[in-house]
N, CA, C and O of each residue as an XYZ file, in Angstrom:
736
protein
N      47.794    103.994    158.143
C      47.012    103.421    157.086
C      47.157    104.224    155.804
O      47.275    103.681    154.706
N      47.145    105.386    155.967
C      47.512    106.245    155.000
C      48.932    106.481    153.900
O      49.133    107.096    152.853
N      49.471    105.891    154.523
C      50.487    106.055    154.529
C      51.127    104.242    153.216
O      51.938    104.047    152.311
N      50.090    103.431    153.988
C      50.028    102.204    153.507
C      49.350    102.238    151.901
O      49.724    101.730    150.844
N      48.178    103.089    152.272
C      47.694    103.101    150.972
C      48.598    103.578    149.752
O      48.861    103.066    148.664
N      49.029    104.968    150.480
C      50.011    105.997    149.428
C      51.217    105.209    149.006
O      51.832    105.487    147.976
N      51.506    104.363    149.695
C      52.592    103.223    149.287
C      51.938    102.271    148.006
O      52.220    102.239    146.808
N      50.891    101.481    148.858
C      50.397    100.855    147.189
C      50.105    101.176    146.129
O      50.128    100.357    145.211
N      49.604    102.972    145.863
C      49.259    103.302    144.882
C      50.382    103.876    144.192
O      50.262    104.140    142.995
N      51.630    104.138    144.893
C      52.850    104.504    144.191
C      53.748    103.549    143.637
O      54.593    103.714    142.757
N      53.371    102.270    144.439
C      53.955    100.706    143.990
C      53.015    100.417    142.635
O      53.626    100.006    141.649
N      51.693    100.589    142.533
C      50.804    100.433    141.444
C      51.569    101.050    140.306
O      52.247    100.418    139.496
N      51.395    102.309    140.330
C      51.906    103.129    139.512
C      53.149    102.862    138.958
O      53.357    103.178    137.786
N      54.154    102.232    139.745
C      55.568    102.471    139.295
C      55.475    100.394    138.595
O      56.409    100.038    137.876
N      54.799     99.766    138.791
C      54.412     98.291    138.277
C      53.379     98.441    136.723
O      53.336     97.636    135.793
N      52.795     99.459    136.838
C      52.025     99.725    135.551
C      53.427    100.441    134.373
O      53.489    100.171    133.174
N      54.210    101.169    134.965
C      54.909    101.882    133.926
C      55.966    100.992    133.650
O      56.679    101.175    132.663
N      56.102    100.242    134.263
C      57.156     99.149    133.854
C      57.266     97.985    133.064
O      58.147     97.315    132.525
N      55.556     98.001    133.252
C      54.793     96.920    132.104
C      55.132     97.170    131.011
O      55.484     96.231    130.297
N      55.149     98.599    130.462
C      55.274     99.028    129.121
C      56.395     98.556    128.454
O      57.516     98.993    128.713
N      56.235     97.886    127.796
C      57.442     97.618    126.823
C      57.217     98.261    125.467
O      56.114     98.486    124.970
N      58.977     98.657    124.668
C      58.639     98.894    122.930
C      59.546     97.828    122.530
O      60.479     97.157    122.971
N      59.003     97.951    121.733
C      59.987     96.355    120.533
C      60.037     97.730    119.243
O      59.053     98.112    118.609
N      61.018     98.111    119.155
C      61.547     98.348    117.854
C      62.284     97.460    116.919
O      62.667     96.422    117.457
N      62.562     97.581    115.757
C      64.040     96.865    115.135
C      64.541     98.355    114.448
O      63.925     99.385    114.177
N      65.540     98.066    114.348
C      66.997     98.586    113.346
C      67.245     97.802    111.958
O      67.554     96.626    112.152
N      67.189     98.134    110.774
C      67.241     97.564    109.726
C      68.729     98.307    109.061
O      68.963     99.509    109.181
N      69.699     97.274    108.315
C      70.584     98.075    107.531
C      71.117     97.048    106.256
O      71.347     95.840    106.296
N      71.208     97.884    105.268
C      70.902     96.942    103.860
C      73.097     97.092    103.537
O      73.849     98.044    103.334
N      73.257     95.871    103.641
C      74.698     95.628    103.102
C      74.531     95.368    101.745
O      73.811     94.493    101.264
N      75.154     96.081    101.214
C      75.309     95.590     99.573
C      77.226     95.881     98.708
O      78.143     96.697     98.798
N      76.971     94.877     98.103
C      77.976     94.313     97.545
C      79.071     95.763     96.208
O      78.733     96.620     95.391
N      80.366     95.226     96.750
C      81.376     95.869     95.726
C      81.865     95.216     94.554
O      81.081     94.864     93.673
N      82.776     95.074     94.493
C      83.941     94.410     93.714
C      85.180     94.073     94.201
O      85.849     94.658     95.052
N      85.420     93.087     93.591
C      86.863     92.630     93.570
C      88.043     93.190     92.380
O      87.948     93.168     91.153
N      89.483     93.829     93.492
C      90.173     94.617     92.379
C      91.520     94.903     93.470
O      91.627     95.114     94.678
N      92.244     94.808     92.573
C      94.017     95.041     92.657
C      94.471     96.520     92.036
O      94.170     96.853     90.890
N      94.931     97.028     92.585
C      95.629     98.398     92.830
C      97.146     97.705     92.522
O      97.549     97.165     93.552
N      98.104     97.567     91.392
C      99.341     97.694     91.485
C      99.453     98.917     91.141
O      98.614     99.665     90.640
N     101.293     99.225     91.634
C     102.234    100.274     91.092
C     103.058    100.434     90.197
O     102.938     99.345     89.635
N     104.059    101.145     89.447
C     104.816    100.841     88.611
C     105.942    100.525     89.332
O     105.910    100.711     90.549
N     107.187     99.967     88.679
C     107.695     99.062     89.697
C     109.147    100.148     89.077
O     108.931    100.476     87.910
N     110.132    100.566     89.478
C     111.083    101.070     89.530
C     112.303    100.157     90.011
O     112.512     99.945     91.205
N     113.362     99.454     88.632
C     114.227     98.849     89.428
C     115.882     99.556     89.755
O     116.000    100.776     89.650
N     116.408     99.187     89.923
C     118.015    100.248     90.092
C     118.901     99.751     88.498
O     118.875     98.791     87.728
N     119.540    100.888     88.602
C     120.025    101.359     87.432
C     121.534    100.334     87.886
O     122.097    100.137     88.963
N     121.877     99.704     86.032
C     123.166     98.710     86.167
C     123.977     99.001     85.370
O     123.962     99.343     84.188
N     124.948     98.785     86.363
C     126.507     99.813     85.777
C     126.875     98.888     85.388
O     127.000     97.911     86.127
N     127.244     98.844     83.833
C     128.024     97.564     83.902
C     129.408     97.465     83.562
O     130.020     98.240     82.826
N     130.017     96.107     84.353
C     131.075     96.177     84.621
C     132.031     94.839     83.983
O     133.212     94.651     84.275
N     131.362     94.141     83.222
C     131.539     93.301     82.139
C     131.241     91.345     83.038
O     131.653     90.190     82.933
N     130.231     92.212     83.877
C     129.675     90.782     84.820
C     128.280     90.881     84.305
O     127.762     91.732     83.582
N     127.877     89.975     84.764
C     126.309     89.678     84.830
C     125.921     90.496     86.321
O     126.617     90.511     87.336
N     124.407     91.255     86.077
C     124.042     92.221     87.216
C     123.053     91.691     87.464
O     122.493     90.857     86.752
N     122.660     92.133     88.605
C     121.090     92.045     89.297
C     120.472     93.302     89.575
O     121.132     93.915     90.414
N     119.130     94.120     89.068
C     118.872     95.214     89.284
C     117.213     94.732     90.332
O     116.212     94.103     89.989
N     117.436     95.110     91.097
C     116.500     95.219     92.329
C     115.495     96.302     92.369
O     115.812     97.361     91.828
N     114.577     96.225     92.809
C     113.248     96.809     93.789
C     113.341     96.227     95.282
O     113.312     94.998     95.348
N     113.449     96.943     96.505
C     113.011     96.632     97.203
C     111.508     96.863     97.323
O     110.807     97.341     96.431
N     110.933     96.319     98.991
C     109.319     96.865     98.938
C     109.322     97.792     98.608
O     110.240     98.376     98.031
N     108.400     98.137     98.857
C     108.003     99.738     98.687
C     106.813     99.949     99.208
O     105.848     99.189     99.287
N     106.987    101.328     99.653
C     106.059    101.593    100.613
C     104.611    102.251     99.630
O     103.827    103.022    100.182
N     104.472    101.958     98.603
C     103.851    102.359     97.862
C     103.113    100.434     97.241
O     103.280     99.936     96.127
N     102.339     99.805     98.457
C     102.576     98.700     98.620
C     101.000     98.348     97.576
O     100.105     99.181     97.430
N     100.991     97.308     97.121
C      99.815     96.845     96.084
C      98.774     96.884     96.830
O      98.768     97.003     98.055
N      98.037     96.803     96.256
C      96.431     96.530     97.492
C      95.242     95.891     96.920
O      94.826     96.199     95.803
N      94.763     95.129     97.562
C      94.012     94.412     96.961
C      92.568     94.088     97.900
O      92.504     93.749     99.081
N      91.495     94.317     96.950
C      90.272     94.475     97.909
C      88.935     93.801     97.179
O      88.444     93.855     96.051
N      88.587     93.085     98.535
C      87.310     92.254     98.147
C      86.203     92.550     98.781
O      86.127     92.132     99.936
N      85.071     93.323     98.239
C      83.972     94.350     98.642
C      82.791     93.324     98.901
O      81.863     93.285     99.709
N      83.267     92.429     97.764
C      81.811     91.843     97.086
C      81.028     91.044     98.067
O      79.940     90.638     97.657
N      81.443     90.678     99.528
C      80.756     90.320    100.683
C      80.107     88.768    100.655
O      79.089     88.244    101.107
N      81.260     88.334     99.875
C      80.684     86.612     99.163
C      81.339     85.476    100.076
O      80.879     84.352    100.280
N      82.709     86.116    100.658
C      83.506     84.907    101.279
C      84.298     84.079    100.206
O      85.249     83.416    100.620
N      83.985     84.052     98.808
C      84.517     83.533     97.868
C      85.944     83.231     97.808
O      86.203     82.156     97.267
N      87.000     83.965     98.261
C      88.356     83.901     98.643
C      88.374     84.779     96.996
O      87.526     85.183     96.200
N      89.866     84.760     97.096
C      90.613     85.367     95.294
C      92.032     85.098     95.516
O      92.582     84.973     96.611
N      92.695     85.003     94.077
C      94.157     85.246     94.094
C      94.302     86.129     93.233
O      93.545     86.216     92.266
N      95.399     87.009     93.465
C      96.377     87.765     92.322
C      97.353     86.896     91.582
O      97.969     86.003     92.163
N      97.492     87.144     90.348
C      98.207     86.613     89.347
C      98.776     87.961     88.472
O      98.219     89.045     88.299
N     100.614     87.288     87.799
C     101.247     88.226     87.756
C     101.981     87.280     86.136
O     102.510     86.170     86.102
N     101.700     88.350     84.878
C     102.910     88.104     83.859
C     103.410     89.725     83.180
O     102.788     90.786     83.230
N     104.701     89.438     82.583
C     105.129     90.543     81.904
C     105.931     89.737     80.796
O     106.318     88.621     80.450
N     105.902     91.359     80.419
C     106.060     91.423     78.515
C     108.156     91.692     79.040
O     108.637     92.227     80.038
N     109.056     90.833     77.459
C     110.081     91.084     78.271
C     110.540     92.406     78.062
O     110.047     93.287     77.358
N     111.610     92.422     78.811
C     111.899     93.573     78.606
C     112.827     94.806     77.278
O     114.015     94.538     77.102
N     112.405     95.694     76.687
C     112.841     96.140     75.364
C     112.725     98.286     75.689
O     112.132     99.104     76.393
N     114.018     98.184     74.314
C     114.704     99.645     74.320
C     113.808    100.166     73.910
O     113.494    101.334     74.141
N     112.996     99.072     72.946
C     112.510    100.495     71.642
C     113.375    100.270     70.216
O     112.895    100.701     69.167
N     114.408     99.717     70.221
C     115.098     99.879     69.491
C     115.638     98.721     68.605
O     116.347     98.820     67.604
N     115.151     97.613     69.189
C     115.129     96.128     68.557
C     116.250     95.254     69.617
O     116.879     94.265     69.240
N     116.357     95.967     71.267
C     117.023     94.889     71.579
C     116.093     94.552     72.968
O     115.237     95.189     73.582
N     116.558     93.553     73.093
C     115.731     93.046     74.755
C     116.022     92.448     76.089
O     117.232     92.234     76.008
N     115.749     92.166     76.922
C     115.622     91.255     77.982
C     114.575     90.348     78.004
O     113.521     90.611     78.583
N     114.839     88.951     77.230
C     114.354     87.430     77.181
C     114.105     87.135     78.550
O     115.026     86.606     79.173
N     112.962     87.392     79.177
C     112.509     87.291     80.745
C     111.887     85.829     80.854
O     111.112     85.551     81.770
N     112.104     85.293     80.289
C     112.003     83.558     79.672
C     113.337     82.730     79.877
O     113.249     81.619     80.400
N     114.913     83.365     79.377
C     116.136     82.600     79.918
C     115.983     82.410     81.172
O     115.349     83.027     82.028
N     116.743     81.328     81.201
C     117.194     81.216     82.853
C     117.946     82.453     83.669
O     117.535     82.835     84.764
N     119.186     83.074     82.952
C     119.817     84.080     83.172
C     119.318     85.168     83.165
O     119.979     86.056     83.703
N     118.086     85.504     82.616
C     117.846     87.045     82.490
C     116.099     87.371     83.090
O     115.295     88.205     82.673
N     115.961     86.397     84.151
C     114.920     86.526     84.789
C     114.084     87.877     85.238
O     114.673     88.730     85.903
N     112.911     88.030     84.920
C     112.266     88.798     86.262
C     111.740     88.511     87.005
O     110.611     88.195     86.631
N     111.937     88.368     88.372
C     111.443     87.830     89.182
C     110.746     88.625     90.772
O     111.231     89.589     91.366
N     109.672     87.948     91.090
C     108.643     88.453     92.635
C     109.094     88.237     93.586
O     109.975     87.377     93.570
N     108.809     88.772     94.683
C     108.479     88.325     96.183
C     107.332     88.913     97.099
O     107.230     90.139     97.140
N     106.490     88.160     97.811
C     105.831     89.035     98.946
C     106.448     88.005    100.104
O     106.603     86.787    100.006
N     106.657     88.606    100.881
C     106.628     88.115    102.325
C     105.423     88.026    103.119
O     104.621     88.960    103.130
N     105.287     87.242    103.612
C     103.672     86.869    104.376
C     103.726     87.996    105.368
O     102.687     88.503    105.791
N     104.796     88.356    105.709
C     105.284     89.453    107.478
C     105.070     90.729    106.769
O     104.877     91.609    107.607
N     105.025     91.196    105.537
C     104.340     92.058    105.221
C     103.461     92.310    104.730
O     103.182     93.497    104.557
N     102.721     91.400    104.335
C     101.362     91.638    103.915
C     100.703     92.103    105.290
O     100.986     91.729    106.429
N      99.655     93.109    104.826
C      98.640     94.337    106.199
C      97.471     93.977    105.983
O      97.113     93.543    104.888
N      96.701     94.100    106.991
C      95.561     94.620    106.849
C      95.502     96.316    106.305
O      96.380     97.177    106.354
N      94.355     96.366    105.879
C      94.022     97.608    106.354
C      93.007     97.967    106.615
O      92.908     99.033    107.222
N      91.466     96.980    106.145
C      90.319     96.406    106.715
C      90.350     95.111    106.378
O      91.198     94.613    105.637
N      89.369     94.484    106.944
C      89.260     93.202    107.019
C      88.996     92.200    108.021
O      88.496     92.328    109.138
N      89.399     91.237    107.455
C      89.587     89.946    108.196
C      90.884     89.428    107.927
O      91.820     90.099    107.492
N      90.920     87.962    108.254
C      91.905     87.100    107.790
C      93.030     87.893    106.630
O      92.366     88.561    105.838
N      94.191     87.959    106.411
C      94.670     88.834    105.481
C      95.248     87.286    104.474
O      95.468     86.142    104.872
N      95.336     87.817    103.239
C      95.770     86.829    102.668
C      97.131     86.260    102.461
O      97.979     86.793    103.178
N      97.463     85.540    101.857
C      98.884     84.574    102.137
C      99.866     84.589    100.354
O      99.580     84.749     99.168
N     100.947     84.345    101.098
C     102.000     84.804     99.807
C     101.868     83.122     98.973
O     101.601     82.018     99.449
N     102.075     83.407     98.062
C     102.716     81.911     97.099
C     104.234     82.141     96.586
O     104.883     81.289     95.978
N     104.650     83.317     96.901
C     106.274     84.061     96.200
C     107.165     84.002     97.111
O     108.100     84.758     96.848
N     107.332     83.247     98.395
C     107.941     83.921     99.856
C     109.549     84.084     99.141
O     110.250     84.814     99.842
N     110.110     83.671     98.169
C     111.434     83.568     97.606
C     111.278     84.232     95.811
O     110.495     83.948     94.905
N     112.253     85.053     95.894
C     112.305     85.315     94.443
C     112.079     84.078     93.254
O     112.920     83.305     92.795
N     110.938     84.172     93.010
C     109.794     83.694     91.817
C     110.237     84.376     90.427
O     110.508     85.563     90.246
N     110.242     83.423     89.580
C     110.278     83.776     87.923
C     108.655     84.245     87.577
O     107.651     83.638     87.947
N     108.700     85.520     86.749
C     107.775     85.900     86.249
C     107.355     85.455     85.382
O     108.310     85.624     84.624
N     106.080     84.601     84.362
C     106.348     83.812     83.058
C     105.851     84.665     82.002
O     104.952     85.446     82.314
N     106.294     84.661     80.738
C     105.868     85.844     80.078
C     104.731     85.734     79.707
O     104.100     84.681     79.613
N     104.340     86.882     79.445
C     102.692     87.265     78.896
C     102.035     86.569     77.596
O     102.435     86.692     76.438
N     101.211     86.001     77.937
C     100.950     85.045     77.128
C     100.826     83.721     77.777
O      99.996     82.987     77.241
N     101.404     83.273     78.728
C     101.669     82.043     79.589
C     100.641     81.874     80.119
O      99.573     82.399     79.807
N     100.880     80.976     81.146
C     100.246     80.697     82.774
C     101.063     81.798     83.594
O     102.234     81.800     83.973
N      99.948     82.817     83.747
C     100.247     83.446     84.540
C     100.685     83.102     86.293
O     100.220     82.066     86.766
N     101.230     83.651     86.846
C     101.823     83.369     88.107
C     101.097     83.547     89.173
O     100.358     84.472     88.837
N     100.857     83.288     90.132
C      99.505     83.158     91.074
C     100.683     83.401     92.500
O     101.549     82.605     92.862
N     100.333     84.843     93.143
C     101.679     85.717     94.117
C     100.910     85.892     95.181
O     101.559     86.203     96.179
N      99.312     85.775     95.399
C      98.783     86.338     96.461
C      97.478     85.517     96.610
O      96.688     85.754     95.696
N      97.070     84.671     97.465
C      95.898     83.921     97.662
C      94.881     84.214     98.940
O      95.461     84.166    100.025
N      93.758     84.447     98.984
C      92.810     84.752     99.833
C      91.798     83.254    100.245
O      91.047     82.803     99.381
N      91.878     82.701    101.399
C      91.161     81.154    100.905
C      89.456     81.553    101.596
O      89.094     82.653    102.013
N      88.747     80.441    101.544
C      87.210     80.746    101.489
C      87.422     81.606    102.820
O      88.460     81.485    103.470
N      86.064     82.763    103.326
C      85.655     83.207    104.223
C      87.083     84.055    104.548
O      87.151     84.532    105.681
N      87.863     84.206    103.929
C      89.394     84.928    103.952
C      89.485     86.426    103.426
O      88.362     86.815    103.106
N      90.437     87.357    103.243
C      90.699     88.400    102.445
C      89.572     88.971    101.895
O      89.421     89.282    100.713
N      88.558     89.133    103.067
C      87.316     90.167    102.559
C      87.772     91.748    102.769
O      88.001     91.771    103.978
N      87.977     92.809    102.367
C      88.578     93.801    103.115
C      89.773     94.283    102.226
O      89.923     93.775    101.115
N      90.803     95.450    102.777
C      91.606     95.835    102.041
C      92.934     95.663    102.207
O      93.343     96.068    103.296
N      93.864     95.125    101.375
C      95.299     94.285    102.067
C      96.176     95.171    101.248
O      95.853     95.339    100.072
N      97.177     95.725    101.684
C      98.473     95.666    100.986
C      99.429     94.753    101.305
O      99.939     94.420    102.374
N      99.602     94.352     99.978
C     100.476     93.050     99.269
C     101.860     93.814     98.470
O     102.002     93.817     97.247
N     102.937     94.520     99.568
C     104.022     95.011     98.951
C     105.193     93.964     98.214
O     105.533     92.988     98.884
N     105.698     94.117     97.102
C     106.480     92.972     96.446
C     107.784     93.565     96.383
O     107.992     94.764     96.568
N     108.647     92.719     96.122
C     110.087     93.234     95.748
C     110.441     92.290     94.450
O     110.264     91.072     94.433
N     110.928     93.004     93.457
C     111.617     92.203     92.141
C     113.199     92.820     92.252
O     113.918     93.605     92.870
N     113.148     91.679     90.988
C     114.726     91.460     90.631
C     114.667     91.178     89.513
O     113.848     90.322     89.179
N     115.653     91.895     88.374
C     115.814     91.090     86.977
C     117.580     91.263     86.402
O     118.298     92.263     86.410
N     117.889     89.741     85.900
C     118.820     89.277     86.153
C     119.259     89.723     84.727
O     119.011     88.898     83.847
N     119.907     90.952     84.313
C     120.795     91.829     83.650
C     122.309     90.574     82.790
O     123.126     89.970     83.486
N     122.282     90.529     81.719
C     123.434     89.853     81.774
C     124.466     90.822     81.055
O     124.135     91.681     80.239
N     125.630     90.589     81.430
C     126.742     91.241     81.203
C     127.114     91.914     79.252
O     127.848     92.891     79.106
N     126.476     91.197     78.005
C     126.934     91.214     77.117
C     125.256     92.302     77.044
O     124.928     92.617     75.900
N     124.526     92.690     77.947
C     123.343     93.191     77.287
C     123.673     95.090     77.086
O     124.330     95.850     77.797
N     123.000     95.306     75.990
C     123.475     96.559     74.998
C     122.971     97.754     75.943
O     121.785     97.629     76.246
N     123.637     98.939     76.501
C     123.339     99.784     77.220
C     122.009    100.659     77.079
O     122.128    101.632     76.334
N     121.126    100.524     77.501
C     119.885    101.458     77.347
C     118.790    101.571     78.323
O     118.916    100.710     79.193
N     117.602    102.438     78.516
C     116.638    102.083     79.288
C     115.516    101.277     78.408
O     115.009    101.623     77.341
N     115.252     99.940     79.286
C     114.638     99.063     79.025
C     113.150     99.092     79.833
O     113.303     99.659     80.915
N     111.918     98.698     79.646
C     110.768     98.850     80.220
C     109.967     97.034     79.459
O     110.259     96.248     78.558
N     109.197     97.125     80.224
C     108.543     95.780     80.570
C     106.628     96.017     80.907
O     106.194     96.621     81.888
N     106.008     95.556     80.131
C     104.531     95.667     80.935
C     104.369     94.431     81.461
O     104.635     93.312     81.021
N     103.638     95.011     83.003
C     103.381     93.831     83.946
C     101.914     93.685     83.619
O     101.359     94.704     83.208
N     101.027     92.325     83.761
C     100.052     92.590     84.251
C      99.510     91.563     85.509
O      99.662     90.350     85.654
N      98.945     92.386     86.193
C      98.504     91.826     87.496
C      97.234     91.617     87.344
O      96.724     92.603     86.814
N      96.498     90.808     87.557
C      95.015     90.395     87.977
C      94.413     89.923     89.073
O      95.043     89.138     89.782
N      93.086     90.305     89.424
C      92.747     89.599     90.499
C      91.662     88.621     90.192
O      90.813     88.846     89.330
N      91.700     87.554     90.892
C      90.554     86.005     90.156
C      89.527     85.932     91.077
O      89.935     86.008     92.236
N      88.426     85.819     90.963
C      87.860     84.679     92.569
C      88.169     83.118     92.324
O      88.332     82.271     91.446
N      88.130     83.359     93.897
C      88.432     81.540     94.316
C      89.841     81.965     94.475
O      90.556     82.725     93.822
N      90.067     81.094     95.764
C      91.669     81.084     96.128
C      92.282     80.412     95.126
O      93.503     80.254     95.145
């Protein structure tokens, strides 16, 4: 009998402490960044010329663009891309407006990264793209669509600008500008 009792009152006991419940919560306040593009300067190869028309290249580079949407909206964004043409300094140029003397983009979708995120965003350039000059409609190279490209992407590009044979020997430079929009 004793034994019965010492049982119920240890069954009591262990049914009372079990009753106890806590309800806590955990609270944590997300708050919002910005939207913003990280380009690089773009380095193309040097053209020997040989009384042809040249092509001076960038491959990727591992020094890849990046582009990041903090602002926690889902809004999507694109990057957009124009440049100034290209000039010595000295009164001569590269008309990045001819057909022949293009500068032109690429991203490949297979390289665009995460590096946080979600969904990573998508190329509009998959083929060497004409750059339009500054001043234009700018060029639209990188799109994030709704609930997309929240997070941080590198978007590495490769250019090309199409050198023509009669152009006057010098180093030539170009300002790019890149932007980032909301809305895909």
């Amino acid at each position: 009998m004793r034994r019965i009792v010492a049982l119920l009152v240890v069954t009591g006991l262990l049914a009372a402490m079990a009753a106890t419940v806590y309800a806590e919560t955990a609270t944590v306040t997300v708050t919002s960044d910005s939207l913003s593009v990280t380009p690089d300067d773009v380095t193309l190869s040097t053209v020997d010329l040989d009384g042809t028309d040249q092509i001076s290249t960038s491959a990727y580079t591992s020094n890849a663009w990046v582009a990041e949407d903090a602002r926690g909206t889902g809004a999507g964004w694109n990057v957009t891309i124009e440049a100034t043409d290209f000039s010595d300094g000295g009164g001569h140029t590269i008309d990045i407006s001819e057909p022949d003397q293009e500068f032109k983009i690429q991203i490949e979708n297979a390289n665009i990264t995460v590096i946080y995120g979600n969904t990573k965003p998508t190329s509009s350039v998959t083929s060497m793209t004409a750059i339009p000059t500054a001043g234009g409609i700018p060029l639209k190279i990188v799109s994030a669509a709704l609930n997309a490209g929240m997070g941080q992407y590198n978007i590495p590009p490769a250019f090309e600008l199409e050198v023509r044979a009669e152009t006057v020997a010098a180093v030539y430079t170009s300002t790019i500008t890149v932007a980032i929009n909301s809305g895909p």
